[in-house]
Backbone bond lengths (Angstrom), bond angles and torsions (degrees), N, CA, C in turn:
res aa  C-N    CA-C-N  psi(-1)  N-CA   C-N-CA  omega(-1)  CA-C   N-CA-C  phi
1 X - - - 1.456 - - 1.515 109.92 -
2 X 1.624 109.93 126.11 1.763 98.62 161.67 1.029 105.24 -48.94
3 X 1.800 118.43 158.34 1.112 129.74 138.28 1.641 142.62 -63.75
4 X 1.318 116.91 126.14 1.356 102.40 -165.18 1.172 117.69 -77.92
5 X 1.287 128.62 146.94 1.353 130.70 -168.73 1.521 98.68 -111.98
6 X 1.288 145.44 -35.34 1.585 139.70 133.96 1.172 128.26 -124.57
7 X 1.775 93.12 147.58 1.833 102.19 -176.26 1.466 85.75 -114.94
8 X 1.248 118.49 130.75 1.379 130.90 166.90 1.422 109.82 -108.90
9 X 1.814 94.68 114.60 1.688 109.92 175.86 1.204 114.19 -103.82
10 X 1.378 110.42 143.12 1.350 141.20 -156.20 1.573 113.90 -126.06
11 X 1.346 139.12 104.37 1.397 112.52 159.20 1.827 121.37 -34.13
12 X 1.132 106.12 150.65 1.441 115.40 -175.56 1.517 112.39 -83.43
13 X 1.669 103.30 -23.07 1.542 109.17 164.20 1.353 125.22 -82.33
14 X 1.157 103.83 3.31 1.613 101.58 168.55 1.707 114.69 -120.09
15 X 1.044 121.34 72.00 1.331 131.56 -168.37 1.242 120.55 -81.44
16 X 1.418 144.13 -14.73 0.936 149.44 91.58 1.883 105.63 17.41
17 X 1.098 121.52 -114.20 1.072 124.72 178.03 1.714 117.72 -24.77
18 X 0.933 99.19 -72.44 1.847 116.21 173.99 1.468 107.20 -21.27
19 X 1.803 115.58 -57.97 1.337 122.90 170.23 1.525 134.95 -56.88
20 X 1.055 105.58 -7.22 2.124 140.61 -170.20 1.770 86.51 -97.22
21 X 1.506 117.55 -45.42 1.315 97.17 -174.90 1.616 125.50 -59.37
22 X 1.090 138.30 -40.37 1.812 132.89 -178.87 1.524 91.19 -55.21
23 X 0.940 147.03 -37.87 1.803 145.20 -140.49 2.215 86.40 -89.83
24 X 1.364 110.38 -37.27 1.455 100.90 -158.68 1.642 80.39 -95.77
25 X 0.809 152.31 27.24 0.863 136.90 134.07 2.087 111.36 87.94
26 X 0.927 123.31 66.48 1.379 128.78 -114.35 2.006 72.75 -163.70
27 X 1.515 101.75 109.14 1.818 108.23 169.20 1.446 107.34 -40.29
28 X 1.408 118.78 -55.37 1.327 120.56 -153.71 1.645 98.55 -152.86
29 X 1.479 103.61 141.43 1.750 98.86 170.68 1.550 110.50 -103.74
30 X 1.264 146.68 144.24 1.170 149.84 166.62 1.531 116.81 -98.38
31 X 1.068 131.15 135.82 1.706 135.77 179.75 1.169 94.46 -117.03
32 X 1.045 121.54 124.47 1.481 155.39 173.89 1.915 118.00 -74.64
33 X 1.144 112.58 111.75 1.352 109.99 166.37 0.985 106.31 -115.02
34 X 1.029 153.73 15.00 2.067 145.89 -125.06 1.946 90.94 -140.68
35 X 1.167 88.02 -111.39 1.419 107.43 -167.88 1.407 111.44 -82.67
36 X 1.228 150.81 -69.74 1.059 124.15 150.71 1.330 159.98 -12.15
37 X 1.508 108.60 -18.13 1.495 143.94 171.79 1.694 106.80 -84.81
38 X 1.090 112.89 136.72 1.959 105.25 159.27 1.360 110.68 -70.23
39 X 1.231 126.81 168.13 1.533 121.45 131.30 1.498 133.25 -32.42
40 X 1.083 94.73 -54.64 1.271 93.17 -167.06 1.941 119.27 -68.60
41 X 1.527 93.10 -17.96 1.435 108.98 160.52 1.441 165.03 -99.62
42 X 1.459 87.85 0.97 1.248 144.33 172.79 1.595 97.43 -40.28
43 X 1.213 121.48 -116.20 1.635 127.10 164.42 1.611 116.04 -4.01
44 X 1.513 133.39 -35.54 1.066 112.96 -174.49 1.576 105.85 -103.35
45 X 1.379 96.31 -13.45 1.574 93.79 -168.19 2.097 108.28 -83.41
46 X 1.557 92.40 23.28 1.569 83.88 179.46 1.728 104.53 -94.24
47 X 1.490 106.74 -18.51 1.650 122.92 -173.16 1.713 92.37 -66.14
48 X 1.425 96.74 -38.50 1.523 86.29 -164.48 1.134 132.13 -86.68
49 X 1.614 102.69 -7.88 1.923 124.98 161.20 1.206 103.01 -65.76
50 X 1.117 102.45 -26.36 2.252 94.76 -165.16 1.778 100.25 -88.91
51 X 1.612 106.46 -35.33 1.891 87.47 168.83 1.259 102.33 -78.03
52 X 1.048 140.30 5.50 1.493 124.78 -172.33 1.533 98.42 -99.40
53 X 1.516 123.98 -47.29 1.342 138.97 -159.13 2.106 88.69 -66.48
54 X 1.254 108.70 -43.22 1.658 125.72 -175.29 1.526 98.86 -56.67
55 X 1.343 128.41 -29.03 1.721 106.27 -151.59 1.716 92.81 -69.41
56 X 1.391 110.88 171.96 1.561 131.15 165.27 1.469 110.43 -41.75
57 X 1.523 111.07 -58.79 1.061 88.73 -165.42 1.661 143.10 -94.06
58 X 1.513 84.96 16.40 2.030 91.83 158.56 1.345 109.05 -116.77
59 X 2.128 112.07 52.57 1.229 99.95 169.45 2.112 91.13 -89.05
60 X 1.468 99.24 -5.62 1.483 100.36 169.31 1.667 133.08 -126.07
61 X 1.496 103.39 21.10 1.276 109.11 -170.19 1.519 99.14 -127.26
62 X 1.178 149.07 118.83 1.390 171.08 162.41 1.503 94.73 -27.57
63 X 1.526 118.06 122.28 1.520 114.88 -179.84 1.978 88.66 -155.80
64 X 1.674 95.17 125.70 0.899 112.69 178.40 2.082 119.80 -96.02
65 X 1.482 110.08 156.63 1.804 80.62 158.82 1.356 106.70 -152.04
66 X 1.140 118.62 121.97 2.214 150.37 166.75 1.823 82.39 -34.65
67 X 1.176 97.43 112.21 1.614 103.88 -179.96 2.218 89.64 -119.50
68 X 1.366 96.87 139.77 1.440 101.27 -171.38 2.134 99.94 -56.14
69 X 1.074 101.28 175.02 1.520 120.41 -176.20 1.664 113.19 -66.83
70 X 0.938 129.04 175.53 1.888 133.65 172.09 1.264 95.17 -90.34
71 X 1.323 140.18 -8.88 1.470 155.25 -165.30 1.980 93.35 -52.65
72 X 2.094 79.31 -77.68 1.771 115.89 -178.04 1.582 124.90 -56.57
73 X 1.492 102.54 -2.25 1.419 104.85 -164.08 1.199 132.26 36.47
74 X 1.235 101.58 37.12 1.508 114.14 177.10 1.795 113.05 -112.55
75 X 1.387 95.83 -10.87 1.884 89.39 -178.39 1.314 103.78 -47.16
76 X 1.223 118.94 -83.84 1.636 135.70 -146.07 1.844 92.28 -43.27
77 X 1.480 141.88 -39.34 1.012 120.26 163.34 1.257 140.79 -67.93
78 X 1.433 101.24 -43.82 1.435 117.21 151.56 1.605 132.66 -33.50
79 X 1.619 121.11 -32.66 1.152 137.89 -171.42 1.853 93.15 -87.22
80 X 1.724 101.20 -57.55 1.472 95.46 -177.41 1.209 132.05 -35.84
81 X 1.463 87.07 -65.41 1.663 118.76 -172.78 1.887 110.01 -28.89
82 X 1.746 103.65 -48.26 1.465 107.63 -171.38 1.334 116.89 -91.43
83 X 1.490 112.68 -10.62 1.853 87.63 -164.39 1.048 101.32 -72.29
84 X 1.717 125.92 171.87 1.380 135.35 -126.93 1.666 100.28 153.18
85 X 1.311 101.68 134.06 2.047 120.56 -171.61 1.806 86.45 -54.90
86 X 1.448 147.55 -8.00 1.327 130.51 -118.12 1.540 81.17 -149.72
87 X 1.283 120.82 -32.40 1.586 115.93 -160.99 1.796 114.44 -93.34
88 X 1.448 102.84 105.68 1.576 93.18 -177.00 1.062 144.35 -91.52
89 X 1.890 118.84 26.00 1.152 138.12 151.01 2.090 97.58 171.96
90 X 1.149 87.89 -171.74 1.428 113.55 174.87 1.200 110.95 -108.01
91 X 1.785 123.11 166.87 1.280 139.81 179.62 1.509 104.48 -121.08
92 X 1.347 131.76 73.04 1.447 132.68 172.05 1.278 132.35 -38.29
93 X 1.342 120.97 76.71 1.664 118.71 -165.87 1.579 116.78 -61.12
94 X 1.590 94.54 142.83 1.664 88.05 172.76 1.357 122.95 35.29
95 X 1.502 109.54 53.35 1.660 144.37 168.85 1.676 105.89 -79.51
96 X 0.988 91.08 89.43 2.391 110.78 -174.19 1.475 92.21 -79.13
97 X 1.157 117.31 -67.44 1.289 126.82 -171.70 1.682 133.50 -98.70
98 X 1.763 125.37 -163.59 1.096 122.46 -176.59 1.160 93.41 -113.41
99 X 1.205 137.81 -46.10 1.836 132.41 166.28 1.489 99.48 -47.67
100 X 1.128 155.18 -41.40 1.597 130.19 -173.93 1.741 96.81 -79.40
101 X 1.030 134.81 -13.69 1.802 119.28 156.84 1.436 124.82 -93.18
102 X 1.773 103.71 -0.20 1.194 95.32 175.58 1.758 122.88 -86.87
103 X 2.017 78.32 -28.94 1.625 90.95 174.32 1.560 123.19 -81.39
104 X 1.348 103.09 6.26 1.528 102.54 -165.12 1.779 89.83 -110.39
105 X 1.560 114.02 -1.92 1.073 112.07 175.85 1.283 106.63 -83.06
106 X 1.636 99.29 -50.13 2.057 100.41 175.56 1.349 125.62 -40.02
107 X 1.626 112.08 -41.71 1.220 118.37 -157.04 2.249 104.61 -72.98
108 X 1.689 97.13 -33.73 1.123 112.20 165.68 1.615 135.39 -42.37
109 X 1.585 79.48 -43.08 1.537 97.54 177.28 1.460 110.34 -73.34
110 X 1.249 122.71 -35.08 1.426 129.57 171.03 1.546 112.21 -49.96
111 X 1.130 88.35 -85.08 1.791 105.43 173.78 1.633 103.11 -32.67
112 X 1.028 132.38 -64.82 1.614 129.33 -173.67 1.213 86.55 -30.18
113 X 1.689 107.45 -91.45 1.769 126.07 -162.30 1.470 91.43 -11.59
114 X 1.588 104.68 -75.77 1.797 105.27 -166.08 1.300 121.56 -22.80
115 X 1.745 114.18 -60.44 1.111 125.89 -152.61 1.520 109.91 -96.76
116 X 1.639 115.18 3.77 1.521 116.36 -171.11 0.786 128.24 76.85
117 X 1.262 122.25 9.84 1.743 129.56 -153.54 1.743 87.70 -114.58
118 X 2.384 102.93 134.13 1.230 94.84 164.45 1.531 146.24 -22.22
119 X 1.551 144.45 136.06 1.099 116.94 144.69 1.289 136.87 -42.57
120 X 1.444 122.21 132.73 1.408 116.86 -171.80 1.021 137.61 80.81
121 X 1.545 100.75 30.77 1.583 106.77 -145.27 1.897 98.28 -102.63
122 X 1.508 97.52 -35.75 1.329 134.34 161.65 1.384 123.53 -30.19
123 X 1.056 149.42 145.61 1.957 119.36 168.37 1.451 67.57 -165.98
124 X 1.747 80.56 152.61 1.709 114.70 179.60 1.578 121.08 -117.22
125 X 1.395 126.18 141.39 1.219 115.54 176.17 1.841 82.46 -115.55
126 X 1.313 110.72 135.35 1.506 122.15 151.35 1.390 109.72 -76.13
127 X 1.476 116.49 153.12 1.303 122.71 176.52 1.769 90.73 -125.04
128 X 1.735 85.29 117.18 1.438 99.74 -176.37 1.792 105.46 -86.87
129 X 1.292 135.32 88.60 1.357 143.23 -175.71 1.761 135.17 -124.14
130 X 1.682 100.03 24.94 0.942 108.04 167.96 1.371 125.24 -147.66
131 X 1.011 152.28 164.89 1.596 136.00 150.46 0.990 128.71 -4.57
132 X 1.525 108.95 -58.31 1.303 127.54 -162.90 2.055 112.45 -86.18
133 X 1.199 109.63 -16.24 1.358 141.99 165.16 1.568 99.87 -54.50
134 X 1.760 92.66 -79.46 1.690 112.39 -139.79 2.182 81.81 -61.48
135 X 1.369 120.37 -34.70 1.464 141.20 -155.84 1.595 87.72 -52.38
136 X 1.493 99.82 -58.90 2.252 116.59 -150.99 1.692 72.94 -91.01
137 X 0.964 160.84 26.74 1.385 123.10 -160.21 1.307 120.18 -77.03
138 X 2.259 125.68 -30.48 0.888 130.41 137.91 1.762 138.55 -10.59
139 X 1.194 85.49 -64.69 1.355 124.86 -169.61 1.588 102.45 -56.37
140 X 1.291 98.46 -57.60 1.388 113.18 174.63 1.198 133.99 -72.24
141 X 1.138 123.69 -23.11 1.283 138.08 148.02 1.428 133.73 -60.58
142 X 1.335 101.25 -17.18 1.692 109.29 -163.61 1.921 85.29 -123.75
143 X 1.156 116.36 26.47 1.541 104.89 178.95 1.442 115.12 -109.52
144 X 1.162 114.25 19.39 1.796 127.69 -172.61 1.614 121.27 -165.53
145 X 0.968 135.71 119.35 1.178 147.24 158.33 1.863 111.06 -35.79
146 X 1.170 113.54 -34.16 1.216 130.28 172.80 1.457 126.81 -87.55
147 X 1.722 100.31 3.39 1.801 91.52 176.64 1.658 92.42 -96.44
148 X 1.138 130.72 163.69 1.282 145.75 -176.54 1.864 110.41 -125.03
149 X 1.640 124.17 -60.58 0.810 125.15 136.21 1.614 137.23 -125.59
150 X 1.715 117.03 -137.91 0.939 99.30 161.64 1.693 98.04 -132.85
151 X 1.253 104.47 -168.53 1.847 124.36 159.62 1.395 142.39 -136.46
152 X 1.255 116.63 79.93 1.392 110.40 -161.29 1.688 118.30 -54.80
153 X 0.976 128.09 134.18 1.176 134.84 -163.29 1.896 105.44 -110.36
154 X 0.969 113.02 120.03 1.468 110.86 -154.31 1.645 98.13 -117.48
155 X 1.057 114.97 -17.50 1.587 109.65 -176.98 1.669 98.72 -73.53
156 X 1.251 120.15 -63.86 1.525 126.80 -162.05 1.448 101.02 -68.39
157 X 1.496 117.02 -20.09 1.616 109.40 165.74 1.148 147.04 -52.65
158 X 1.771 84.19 -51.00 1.491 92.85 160.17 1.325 123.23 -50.83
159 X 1.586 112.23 -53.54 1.415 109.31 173.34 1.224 133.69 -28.22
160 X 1.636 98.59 -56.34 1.380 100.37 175.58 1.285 128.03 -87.48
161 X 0.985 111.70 32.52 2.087 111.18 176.69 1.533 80.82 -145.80
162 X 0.978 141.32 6.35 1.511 131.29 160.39 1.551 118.37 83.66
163 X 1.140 117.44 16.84 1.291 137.73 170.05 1.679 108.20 -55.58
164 X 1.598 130.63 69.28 1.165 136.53 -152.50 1.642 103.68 -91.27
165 X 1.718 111.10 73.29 1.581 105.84 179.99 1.297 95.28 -140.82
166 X 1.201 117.02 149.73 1.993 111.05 -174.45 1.658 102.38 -75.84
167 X 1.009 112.15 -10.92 1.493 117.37 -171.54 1.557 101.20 -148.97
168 X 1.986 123.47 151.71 0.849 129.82 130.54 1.164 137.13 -18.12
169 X 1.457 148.17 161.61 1.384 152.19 -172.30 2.097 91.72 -99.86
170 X 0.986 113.18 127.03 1.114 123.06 164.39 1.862 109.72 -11.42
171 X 1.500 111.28 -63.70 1.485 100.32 -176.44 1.689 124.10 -97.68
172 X 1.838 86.21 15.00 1.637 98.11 178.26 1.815 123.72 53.13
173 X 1.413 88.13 33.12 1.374 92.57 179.79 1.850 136.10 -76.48
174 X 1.580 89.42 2.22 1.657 103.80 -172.24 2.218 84.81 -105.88
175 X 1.341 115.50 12.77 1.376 104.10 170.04 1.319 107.81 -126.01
176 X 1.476 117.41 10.95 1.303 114.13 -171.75 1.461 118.07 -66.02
177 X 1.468 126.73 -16.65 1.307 136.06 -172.28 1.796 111.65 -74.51
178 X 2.052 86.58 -59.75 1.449 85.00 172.80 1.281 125.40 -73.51
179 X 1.298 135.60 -27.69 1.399 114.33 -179.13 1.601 93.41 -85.86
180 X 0.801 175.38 -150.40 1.468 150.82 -110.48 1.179 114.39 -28.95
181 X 1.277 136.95 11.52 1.545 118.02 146.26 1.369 115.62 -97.63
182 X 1.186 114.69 -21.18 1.511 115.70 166.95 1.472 119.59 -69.68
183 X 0.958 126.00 -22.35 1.412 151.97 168.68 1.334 95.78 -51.08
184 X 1.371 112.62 -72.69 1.263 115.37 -175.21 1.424 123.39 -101.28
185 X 1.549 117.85 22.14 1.445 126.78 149.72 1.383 111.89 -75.76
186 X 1.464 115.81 -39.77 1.611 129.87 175.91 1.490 103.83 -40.84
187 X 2.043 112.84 -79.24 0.845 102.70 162.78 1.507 133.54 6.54
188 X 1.428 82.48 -90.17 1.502 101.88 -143.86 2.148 107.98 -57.85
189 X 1.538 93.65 -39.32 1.254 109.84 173.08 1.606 132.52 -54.21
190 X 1.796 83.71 -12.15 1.776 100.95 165.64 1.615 82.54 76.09
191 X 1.795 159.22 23.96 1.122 139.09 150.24 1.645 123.72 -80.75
192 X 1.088 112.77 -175.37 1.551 107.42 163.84 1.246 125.54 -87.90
193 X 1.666 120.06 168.65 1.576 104.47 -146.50 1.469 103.24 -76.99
194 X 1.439 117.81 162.40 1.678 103.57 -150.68 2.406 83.15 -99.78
195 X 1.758 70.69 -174.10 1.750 70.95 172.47 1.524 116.05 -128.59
196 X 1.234 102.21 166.06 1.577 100.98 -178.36 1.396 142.01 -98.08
197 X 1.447 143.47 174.70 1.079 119.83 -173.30 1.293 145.17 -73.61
198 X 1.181 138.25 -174.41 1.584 132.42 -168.26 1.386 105.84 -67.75
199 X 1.424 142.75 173.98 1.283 144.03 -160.66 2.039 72.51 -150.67
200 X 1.379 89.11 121.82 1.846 93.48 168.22 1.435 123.18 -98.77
201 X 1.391 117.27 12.91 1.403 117.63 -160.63 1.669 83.49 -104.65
202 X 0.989 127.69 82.17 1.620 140.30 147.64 1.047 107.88 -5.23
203 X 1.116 97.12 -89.25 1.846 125.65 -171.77 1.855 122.67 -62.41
204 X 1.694 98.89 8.91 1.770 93.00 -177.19 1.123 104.30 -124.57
205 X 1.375 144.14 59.44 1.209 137.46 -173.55 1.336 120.67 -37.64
206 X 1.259 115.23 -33.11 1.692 133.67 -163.14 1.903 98.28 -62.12
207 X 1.327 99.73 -56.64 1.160 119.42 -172.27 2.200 125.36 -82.12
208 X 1.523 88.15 -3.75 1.066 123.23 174.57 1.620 112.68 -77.01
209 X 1.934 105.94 -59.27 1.247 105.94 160.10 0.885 152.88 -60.08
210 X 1.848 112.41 -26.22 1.310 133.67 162.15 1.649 118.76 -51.98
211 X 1.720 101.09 -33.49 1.105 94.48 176.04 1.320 131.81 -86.54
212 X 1.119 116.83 -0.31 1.613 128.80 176.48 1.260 94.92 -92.54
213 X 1.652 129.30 -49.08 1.961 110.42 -163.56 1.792 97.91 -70.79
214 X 1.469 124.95 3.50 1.361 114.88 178.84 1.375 100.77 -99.30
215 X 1.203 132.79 -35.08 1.341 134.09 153.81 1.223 110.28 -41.75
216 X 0.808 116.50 -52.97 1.965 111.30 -166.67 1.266 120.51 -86.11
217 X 1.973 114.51 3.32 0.873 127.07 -169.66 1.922 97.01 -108.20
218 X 1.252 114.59 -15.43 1.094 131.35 178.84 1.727 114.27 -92.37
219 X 1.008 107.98 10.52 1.867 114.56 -165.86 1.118 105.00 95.06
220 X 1.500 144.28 -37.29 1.678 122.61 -144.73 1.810 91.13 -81.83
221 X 1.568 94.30 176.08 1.982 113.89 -174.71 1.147 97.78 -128.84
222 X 1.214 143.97 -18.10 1.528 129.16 -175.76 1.882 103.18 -170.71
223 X 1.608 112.42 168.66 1.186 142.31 -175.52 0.780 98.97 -89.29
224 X 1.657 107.08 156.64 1.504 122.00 151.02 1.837 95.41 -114.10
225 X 1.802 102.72 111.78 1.499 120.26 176.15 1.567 120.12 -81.69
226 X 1.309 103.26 145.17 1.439 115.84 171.78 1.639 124.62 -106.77
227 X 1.141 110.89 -6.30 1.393 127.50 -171.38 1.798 107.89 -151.11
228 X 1.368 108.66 120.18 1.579 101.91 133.26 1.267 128.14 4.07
229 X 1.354 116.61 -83.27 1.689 129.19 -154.71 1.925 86.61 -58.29
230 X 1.080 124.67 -22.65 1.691 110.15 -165.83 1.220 106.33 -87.56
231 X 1.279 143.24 -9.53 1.369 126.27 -169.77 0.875 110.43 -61.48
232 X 1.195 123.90 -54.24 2.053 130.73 -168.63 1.314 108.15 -42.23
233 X 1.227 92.69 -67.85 1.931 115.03 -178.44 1.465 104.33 -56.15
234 X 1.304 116.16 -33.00 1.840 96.60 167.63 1.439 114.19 -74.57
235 X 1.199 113.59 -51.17 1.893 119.84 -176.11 1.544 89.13 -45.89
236 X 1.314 119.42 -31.31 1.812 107.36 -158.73 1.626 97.82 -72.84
237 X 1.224 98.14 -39.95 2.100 110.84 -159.78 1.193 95.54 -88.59
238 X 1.502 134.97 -7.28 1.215 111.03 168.90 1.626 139.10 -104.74
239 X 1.430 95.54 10.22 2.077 137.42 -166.11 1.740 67.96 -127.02
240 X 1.913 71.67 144.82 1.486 121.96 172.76 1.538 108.09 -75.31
241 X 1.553 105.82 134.35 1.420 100.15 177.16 1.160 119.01 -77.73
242 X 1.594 128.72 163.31 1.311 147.02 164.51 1.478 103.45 -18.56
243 X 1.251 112.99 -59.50 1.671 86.19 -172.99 1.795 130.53 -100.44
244 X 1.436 103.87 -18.07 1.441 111.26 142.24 0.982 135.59 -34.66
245 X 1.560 114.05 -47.03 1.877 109.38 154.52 1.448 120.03 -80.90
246 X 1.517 136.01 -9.65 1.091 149.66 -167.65 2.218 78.33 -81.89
247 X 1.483 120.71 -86.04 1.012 124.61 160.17 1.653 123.39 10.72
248 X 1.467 84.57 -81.41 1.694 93.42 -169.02 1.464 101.79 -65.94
249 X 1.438 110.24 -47.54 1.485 89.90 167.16 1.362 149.85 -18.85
250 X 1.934 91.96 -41.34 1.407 100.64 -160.75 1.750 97.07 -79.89
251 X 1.478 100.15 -21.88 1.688 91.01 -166.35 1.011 115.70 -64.92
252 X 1.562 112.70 -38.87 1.151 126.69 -171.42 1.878 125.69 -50.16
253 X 1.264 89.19 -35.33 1.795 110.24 -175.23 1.168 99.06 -86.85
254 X 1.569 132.16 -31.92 1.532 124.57 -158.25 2.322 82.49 -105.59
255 X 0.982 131.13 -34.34 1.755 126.75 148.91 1.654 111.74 -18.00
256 X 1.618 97.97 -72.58 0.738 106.72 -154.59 1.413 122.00 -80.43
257 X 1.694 108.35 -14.63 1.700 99.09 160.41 1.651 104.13 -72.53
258 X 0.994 123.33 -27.74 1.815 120.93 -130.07 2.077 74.41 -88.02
259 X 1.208 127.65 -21.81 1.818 124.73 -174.42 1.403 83.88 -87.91
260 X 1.693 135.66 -26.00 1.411 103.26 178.56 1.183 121.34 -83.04
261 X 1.374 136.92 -18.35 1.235 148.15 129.91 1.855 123.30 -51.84
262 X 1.286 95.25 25.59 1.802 82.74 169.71 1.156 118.53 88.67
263 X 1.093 117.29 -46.07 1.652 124.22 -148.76 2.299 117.46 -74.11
264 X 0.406 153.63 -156.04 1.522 155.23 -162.35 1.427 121.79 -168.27
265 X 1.189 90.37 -37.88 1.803 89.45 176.59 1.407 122.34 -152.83
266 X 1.029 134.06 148.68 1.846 108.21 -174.87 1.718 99.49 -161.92
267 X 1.137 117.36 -150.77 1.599 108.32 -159.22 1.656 91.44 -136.48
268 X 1.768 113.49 125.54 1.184 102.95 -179.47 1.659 109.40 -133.82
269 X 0.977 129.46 94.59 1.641 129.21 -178.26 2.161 90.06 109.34
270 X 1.254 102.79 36.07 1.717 94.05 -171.14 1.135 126.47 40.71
271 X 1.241 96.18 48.98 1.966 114.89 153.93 1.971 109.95 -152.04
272 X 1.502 99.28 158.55 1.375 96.81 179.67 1.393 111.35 -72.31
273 X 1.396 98.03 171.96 1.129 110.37 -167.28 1.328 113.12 -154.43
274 X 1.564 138.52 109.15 1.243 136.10 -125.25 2.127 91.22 -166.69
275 X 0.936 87.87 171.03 1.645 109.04 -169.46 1.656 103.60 -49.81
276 X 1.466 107.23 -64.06 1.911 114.39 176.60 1.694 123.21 -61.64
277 X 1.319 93.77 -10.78 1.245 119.12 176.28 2.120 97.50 -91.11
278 X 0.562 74.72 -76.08 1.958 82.00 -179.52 1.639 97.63 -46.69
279 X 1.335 131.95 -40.69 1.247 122.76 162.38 1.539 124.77 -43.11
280 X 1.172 117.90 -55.04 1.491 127.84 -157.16 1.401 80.34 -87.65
281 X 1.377 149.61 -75.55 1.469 122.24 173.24 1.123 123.93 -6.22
282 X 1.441 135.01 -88.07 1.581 144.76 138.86 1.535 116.61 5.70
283 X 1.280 98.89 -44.26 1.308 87.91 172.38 1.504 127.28 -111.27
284 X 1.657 126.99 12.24 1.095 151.25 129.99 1.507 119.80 -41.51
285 X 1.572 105.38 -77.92 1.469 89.40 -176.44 1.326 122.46 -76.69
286 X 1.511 120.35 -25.65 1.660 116.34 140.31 1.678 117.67 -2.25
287 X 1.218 107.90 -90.62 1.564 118.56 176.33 1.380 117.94 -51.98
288 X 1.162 117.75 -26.60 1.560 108.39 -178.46 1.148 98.68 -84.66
289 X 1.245 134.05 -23.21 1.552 128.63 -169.09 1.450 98.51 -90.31
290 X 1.642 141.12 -10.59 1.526 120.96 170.98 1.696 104.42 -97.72
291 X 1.570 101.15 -12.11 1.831 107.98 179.69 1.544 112.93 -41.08
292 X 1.474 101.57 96.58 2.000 108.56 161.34 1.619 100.67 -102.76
293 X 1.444 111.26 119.14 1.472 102.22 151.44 1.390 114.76 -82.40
């Protein structure tokens, strides 16, 4: 699977909107039952993911849906309620463990049978958002055939390790641990590289982007969005800049005489330059060459 570079979440009660997402151009849309939803709306707004998940036009556009936690006892309906020929996985909230993807895998398997739909047809992203998450995150990742990646979820983290600030520190340096372990839970879990959490500052794009090229500088490939206005600015922060591929370029050509002459490693812009090095080039201008904003 590519990696997504944005999931754009949507309350599920505003469907209307949700359907505007394939047109902006947006990797993947997400419908929201979780947090975005009230209580009190919760229960009806699963009818209204499933006409929404039904319209035409995500019989070709990737639409995900944030199904509440095993916490609320509301998954296993929540999961039912949506699958659909159209829906290409779930968003597992506040996923602590590898038994809440294993069971959310069972319940999947059910629902398919129901609905006729292949086994496995389903795929899950866990939302890694607690201690106990960021802790199993391996674990959790590698507990289904159906997880693809993950999403660290950084707002409810804080919460839960007591990190008492309405926001991150500008360079997010009191999260630097956990999202680099997810980084390398991905890894390790053999998935694709997972993505990171929402950026709440609406209104700062500037500072919006910064926060994705530090993400992407950390392993992650894409956001989890709250707005429209971010897609661009993620596709931008998550592709190599202009001269990073200009760069790798160069190694690549000055590599590739220095192996026709024998040689293995050599010095290019006054630094070495060696085989793992000639890799990550490769895989620089790689990405810039599939980069659509």
């Amino acid at each position: 699977m590519t990696p997504l570079r944005s999931l754009l979440f949507c309350p599920a009660t505003e469907p209307t909107k949700v359907l505007k997402i394939p047109s902006l151009n947006a990797d993947a849309a997400a419908i929201d039952l979780e947090d975005a939803v009230s209580d009190s709306e919760k229960t009806a707004a699963r009818a209204i993911a499933l006409d929404t998940i039904a319209d035409p036009i995500f019989d070709t556009n990737p639409v995900y849906v944030r199904v509440n936690s095993f916490g609320t006892g509301r998954t296993p309906d929540d999961i039912r309620s949506v699958v659909h020929p159209n829906l290409t996985g779930i968003v597992l909230a506040k996923t602590d463990d590898a038994d809440s993807v294993r069971e959310a895998s069972r319940i999947l398997d059910e629902a398919e049978r129901a609905a006729g739909l292949p086994q496995g047809q389903v795929t899950i992203l866990p939302l890694l958002e607690t201690a106990s998450g960021v802790y199993h995150a391996a674990d959790i990742l590698a507990a289904s055939p159906r997880v693809v990646t993950g999403i660290f979820g950084f707002v409810d983290y804080m919460l839960d390790v007591g990190i008492h600030a309405i926001d991150h520190t500008p360079d997010a340096d009191e999260l630097l641990y956990a999202r680099s372990a997810v980084v390398m839970a991905a890894r390790v879990a053999g998935v694709t590289p997972p993505l990171d959490g929402p950026f709440l500052g609406v209104g700062n794009p500037e500072a919006f982007l910064r926060q994705c090229q530090q993400a992407r500088s950390l392993g992650y490939r894409g956001k989890m969005l709250i707005h429209p206005s971010q897609i661009q600015p993620s596709h931008q922060g998550f592709a190599p800049s202009p001269d990073e591929v200009e760069q790798a370029q160069r190694i690549l050509d000055q590599f590739a005489d220095a192996e026709r002459r024998g040689l293995g490693a050599i010095v290019v812009d006054g630094r070495l330059v060696d085989y793992p090095v000639k890799y990550r080039a490769e895989h620089i201008v790689n990405s810039a060459a599939d980069t659509v904003y």
